[in-house]
C-alpha positions in Angstrom: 92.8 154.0 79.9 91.6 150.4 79.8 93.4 149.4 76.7 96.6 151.2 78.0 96.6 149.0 80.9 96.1 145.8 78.9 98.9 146.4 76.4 101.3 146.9 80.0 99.8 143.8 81.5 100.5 142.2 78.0 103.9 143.5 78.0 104.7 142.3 81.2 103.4 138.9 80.6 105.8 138.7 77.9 109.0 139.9 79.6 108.4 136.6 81.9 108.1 134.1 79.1 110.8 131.5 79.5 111.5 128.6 76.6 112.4 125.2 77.8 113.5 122.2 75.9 113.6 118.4 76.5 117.4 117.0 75.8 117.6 113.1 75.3 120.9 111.1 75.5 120.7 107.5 73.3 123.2 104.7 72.8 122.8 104.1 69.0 123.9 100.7 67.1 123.9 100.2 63.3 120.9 97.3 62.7 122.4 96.1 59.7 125.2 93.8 59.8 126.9 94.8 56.9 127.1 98.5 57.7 130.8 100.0 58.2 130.4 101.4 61.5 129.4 98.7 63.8 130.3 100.2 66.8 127.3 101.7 68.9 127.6 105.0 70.5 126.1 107.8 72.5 123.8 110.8 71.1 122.9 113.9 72.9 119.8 115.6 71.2 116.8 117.4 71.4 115.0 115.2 69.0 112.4 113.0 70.9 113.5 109.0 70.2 110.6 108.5 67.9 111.6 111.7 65.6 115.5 110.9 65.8 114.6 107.2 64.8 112.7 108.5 61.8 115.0 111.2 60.8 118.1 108.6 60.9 116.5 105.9 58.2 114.3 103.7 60.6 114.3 100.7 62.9 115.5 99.0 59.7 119.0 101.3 60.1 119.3 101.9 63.7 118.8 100.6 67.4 118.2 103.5 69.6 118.0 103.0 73.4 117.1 106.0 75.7 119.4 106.4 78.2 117.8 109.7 79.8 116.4 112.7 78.9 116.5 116.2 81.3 114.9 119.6 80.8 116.9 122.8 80.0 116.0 126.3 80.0 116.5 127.8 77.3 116.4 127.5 73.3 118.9 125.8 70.8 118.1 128.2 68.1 121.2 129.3 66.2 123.3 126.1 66.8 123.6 126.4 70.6 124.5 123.6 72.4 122.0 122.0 74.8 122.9 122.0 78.6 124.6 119.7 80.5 123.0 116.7 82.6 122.2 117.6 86.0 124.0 116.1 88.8 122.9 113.0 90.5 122.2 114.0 94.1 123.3 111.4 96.7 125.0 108.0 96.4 122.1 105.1 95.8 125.1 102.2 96.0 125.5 102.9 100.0 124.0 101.1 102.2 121.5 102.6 105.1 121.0 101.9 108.4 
């Protein structure tokens, strides 16, 4: 009886597991000046900014700058595409009184 009631409490620990991932959004630039594509532009990826540096030739190749970074629920497992930013709430330019 006790080990039946351990595999359901196991089970239902299970059902409730939940993946999350972290998504990080760069503005890339090509470090050496002789490189084609000079222009610098924005990356959306999972891969933490120490990982995507390293996996992309170096600090030798590129300039990455972190822009921001936002959790997701969810996995990207089969190609999915991560999730969108969340909305900024509120509008920090006006002024209060």
């Amino acid at each position: 009886m006790k080990s039946i009631l351990t595999i359901l409490f196991l089970l239902f620990i299970t059902v409730n597991i939940r993946a999350e991932y972290r998504v990080y959004q760069y503005y890339v630039k090509a470090q050496n000046p002789f490189n084609i594509d000079q222009k610098a532009h924005m990356v959306t990826s999972s891969l933490d900014p120490t990982t995507y540096l390293a996996y992309h030739g170096g600090p030798e190749t590129l300039k990455v700058d972190l822009l921001r970074s936002w959790m997701c629920l969810g996995d990207t497992s089969q190609h999915k595409d991560t999730c969108s930013p969340p909305i900024a709430l509120g509008n920090t330019t006006e002024a209060t009184e």
